[in-house]
C-alpha positions in Angstrom: 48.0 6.0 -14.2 51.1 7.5 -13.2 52.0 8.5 -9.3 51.4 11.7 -9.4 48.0 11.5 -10.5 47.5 8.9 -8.1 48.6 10.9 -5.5 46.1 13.6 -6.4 43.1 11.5 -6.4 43.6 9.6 -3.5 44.1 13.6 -1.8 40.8 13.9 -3.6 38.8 10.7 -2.5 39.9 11.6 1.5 38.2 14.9 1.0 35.3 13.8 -0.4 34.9 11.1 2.6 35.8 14.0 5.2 33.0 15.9 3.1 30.9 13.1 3.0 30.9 12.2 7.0 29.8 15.6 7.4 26.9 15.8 5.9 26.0 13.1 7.5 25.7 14.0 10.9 26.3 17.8 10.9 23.7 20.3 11.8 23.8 23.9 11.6 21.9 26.7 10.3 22.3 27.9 6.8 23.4 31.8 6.3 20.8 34.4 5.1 17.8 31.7 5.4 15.3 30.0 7.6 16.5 26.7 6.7 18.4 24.3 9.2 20.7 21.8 7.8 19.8 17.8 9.8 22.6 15.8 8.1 21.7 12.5 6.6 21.3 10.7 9.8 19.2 13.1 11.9 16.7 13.5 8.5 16.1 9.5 8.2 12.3 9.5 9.1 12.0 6.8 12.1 9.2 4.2 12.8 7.1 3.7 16.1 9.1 1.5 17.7 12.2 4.1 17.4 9.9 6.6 18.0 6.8 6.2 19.4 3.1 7.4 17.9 -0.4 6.0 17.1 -1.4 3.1 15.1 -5.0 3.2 13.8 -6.1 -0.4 11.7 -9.5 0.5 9.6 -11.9 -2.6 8.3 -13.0 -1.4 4.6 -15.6 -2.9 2.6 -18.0 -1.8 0.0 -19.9 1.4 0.4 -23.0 0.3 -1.8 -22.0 -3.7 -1.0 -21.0 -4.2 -4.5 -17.5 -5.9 -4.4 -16.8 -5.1 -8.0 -13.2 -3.4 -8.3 -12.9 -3.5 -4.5 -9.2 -3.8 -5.0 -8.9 -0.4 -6.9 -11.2 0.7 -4.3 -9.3 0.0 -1.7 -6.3 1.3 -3.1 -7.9 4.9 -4.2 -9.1 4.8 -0.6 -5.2 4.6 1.0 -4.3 7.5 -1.2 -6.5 9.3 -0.1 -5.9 8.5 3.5 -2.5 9.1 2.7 -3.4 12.8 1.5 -5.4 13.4 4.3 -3.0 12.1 7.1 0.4 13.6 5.4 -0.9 16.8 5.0 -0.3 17.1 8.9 2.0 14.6 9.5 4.7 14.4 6.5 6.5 10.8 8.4 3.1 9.1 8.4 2.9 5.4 6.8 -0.9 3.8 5.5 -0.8 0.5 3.7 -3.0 -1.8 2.8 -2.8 -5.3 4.8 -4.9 -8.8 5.2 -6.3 -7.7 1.6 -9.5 -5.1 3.4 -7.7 -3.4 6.2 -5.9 -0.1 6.4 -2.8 0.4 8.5 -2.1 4.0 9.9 1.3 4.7 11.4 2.0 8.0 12.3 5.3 8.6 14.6 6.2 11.0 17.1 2.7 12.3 17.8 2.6 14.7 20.7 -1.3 14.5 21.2 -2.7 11.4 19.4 -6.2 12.5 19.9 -5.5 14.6 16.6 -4.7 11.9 14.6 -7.9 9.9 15.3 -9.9 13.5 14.7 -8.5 14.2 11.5 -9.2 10.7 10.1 -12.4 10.9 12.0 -15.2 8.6 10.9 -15.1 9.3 7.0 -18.0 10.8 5.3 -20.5 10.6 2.9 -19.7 13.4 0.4 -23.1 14.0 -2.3 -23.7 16.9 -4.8 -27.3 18.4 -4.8 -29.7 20.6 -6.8 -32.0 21.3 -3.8 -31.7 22.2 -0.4 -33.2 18.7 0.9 -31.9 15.4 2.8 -34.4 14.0 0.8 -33.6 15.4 -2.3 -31.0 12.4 -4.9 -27.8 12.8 -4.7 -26.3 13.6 -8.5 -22.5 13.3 -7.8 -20.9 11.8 -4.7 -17.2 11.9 -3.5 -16.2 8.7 -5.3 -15.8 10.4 -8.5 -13.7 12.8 -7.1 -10.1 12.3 -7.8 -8.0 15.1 -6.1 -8.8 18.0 -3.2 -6.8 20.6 -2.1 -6.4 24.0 -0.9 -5.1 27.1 -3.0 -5.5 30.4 -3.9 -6.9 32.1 -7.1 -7.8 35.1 -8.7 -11.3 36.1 -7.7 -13.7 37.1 -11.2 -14.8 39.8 -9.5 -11.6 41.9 -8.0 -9.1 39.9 -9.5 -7.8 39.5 -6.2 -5.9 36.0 -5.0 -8.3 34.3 -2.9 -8.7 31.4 -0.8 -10.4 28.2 -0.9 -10.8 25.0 -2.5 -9.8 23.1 -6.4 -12.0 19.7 -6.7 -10.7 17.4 -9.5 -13.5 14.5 -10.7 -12.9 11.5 -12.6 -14.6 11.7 -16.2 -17.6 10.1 -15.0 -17.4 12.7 -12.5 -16.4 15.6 -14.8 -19.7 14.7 -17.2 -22.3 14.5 -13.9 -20.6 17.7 -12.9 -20.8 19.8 -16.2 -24.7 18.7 -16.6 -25.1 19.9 -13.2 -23.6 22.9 -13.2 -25.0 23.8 -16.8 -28.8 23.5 -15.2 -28.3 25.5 -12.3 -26.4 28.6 -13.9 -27.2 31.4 -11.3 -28.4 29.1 -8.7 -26.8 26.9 -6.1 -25.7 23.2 -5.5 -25.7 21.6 -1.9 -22.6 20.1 -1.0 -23.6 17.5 1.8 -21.4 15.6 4.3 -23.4 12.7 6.4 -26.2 14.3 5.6 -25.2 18.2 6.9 -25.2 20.9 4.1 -21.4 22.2 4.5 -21.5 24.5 1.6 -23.6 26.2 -0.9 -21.6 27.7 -4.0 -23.6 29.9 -6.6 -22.9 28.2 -10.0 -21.8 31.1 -12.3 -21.3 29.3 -15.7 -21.3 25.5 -16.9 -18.0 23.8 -15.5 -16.5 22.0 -18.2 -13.4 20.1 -17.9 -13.5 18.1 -14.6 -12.2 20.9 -12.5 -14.1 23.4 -10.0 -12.9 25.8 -7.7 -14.9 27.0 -4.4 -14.0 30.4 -2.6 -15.8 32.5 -0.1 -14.0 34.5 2.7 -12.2 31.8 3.6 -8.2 32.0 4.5 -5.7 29.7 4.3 -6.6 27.7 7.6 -10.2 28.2 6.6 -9.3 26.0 3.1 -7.5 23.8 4.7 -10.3 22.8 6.6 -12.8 22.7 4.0 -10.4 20.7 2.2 -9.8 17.9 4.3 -13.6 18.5 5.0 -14.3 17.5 1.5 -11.5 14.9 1.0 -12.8 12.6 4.4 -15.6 12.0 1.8 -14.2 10.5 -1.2 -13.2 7.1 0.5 -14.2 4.7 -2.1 -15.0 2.0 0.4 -16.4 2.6 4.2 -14.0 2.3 6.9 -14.0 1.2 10.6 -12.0 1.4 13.3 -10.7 -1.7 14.4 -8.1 -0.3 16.7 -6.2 2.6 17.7 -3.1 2.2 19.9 -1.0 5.1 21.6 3.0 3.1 20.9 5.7 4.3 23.2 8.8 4.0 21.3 10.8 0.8 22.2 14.2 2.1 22.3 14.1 5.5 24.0 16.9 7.9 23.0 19.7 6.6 24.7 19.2 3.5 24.0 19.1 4.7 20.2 22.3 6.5 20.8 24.2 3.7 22.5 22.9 1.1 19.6 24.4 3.5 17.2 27.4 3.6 19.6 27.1 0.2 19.0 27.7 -0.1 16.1 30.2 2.5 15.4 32.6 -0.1 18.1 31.6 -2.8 15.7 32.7 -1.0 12.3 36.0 -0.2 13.8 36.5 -3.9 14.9 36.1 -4.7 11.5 38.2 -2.2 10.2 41.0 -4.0 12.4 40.3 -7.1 11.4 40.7 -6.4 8.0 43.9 -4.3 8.1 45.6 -7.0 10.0 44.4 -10.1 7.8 44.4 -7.9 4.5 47.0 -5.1 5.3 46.6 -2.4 2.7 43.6 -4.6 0.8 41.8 -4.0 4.3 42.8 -0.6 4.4 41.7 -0.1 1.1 38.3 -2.5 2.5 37.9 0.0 5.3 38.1 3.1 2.9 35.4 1.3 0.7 33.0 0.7 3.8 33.1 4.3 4.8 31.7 4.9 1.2 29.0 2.7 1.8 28.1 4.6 5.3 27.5 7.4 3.4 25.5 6.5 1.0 23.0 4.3 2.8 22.6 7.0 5.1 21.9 9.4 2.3 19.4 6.9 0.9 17.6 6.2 3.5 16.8 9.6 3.9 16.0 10.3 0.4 13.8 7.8 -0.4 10.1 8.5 0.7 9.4 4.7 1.2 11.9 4.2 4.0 11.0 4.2 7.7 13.5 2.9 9.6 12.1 0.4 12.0 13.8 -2.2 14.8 14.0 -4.8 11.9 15.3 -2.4 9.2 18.0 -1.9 11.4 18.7 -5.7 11.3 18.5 -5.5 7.7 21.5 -2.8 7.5 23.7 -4.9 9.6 23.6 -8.0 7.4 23.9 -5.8 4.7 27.2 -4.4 5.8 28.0 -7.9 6.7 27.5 -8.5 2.9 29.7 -6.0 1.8 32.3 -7.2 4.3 31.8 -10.9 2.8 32.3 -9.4 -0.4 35.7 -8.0 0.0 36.8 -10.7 1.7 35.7 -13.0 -0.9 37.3 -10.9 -3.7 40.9 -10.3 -1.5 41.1 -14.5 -1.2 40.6 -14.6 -4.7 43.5 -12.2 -5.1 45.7 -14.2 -2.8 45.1 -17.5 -4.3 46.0 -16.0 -7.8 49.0 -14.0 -6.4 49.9 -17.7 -4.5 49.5 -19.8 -8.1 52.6 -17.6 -9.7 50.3 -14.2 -11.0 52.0 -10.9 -10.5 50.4 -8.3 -8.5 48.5 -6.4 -11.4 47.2 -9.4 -13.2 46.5 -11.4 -9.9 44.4 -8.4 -9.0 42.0 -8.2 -12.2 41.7 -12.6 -12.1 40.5 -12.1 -8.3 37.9 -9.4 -9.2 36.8 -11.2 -12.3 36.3 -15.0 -10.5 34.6 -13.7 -7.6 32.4 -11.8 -9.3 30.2 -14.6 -10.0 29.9 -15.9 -6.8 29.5 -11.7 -5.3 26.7 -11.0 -7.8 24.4 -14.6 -7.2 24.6 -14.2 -3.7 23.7 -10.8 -3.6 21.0 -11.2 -6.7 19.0 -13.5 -4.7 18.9 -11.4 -1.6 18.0 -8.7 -4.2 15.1 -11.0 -5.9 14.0 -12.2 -1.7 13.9 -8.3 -0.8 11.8 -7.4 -3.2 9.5 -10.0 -2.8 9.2 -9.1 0.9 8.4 -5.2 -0.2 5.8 -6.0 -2.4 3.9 -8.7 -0.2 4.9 -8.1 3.6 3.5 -5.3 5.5 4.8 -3.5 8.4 7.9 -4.9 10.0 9.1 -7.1 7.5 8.2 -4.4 4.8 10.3 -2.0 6.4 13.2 -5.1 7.1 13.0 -5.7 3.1 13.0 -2.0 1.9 16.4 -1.4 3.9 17.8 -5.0 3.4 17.1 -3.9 -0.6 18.9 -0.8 -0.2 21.9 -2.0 1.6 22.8 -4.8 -0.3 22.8 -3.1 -3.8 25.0 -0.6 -2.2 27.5 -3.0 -0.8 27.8 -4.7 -4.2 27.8 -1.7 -6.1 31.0 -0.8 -2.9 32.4 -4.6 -3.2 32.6 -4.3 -7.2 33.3 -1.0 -8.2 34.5 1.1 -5.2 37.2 -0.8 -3.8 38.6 -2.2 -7.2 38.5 1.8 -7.6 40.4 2.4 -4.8 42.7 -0.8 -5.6 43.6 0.6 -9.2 44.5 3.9 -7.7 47.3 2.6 -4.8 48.3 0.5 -7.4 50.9 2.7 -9.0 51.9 3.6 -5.4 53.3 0.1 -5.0 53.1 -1.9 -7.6 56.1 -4.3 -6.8 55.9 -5.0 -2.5 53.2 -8.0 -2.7 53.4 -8.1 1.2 51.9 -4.7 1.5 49.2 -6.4 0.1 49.2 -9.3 2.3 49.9 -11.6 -0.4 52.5 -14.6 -0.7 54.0 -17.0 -3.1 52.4 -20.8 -2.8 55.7 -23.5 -1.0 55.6 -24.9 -4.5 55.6 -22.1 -7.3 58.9 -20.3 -8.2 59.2 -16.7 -7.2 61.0 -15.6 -11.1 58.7 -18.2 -12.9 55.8 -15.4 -12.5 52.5 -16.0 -14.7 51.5 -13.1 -16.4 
């Protein structure tokens, strides 16, 4: 690569970073839209301890007391909470935890009460021919698999209308077609704990697993029925073990002098890396601003992130492991450089012998971190998720963005070694130079 085209990219990189800060923390309102524009680091969806909220733990066991499947159960059960719960509040968290309990977390909750209304005390959802509490139940919400509101054309006006699409299971879908097929031009009873909410008119067999119910409803109206109808396909029965308004444990200031914090701390390290490194910390520096970027972009993209007290701590030894990586590869550097090496080929020998040691360090943490997503809950889930995030990314910065960055100073200076903070070894011959 010649200077000039050096030159040009390096012009090119500093925009892109310049570009990059910005989106990170700017907000503003975008022309001709509705739409307001957070930045990276206002959009990062924050836990209860950041930010306060309710926290609902649900017992489940088995509905009918059989414990076969109860895993898949359980786990068709935190879906649908999820649906339910997200529906309303898109930063909510349910997992499953202690192998039978649900976890709800739902931040920054201005009136908690509606949080414990909407998840209420689920139902039991049954499909009936007749207009009885007596009367059997031929289809119940467990073989429904997906409810939600919508609108469709109406076979009488062909006008868009309101209300509800019900998807079963095939079990469900077969129950549901002989059901439908023997009471063409008369009704089925859709019962929640025992109270008749609705009674369609079946029109034609329902082949297919699919249904639709309308009737002067609007949108709210579906909505409601909706979440009416998904509260009772819970696969298991839930209770309420406890329910717990969380103020947030850093309040906003604090939040704001953490991050403060922290921005103090990044430019300490910046300084210690110029003066033990010159240019390689400069060049280290340049590299760690990438990094900023795009954890902060990630950890606003990626649904699974919550950012919580402890995956906080897991960014900050993340960005102490992209620090130990540089440092590792710039020694490596210097000790060729020291042996005899010129700059160039002292350069590739450092990346390529500290790779090894970079890449096992980092690919246990990896292994560790997923572990801890997978089996933790709470805390240490949300300490693992981040801790995962940041350390691919300041490997993926260690190994390929700064020996980027490296390759394009390079033809800058390709002959002053001290820019580079290197030096010959007492006993090696500056001319003698190992190629």
């Amino acid at each position: 690569m010649n200077r000039p085209t050096a030159i040009k990219r390096i012009i090119f990189i500093g925009v892109f970073l310049v570009l990059g800060f910005f989106l990170c923390f700017a907000k503003f309102d975008i022309p001709f839209t509705n739409y307001t524009y957070n930045g990276f680091a206002n959009s990062i969806k924050l836990g209860l301890d950041l930010k306060g909220g309710v926290l609902a733990v649900y017992e489940a066991s088995p509905i009918d007391g059989d414990n076969t499947d109860f895993d898949e159960r359980l786990n068709a059960t935190r879906q649908r909470v999820t649906d339910l719960i997200t529906k309303s509040y898109t930063e909510a968290v349910i997992s499953i935890q202690e192998g039978n309990r649900l976890r709800v977390e739902v931040p920054d909750v201005d009136n908690p009460e509606e949080v414990f209304d909407l998840i209420g005390t689920p139902a039991i959802l049954e499909f009936k021919t007749e207009k009885s509490d007596d009367a059997e139940a031929l289809l119940t919400g467990q073989n429904i698999v997906k409810v939600y509101a919508n609108q469709q054309s109406s076979s009488s006006s062909g006008y868009l209308e309101w209300g509800v699409s019900i998807e079963f299971d095939a079990e469900g879908a077969q129950k549901f077609y002989e059901m439908t097929a023997e009471q063409v031009g008369n009704k089925i009873y859709i019962y929640s704990n025992g109270e008749c909410i609705s009674e369609p008119t079946v029109n034609s067999a329902i082949a297919g697993g699919k249904t639709f119910i309308s009737g002067s409803m609007d949108e709210q109206g579906a909505q409601d029925f909706a979440l009416q109808i998904l509260s009772g396909t819970f696969s298991v029965r839930l209770s309420l073990l406890e329910n717990t308004v969380v103020s947030a444990t850093l309040g906003d200031k604090a939040l704001l002098y953490g991050l403060i914090a922290g921005g103090i701390a990044l430019l300490l390290i910046f300084a210690f890396m110029i003066w033990r490194y010159k240019m390689l910390g400069v060049i280290a520096s340049i590299a760690l601003c990438f990094y900023v970027i795009l954890i902060l972009f990630f950890l606003m993209a990626i649904p699974a992130v919550q950012l919580t007290l402890a995956g906080i701590a897991g960014i900050i030894l993340s960005i102490g492991m992209a620090i130990d990586g540089n440092i590792v590869i710039f020694e490596r550097i210097k000790e060729e450089y020291a042996q005899g090496k010129r700059i160039e080929p002292a350069i590739s020998s450092g990346f390529r012998k500290a790779f090894s040691a970079i890449f096992d360090s980092n690919i246990t943490t990896i292994a560790v971190s997923i572990v801890l997503a997978i089996l933790g809950t709470g805390s240490i889930q949300g300490f693992a998720i981040t801790l995962l995030i940041g350390v691919a990314l300041s490997m993926f910065t260690s190994l390929v963005v700064t020996r980027g960055l490296i390759k394009l100073y390079y033809p800058l200076n390709p002959n002053k070694a001290s820019k580079y903070g290197l030096k010959r070894g007492e006993d090696v011959d500056e001319l003698a130079e190992i190629k």
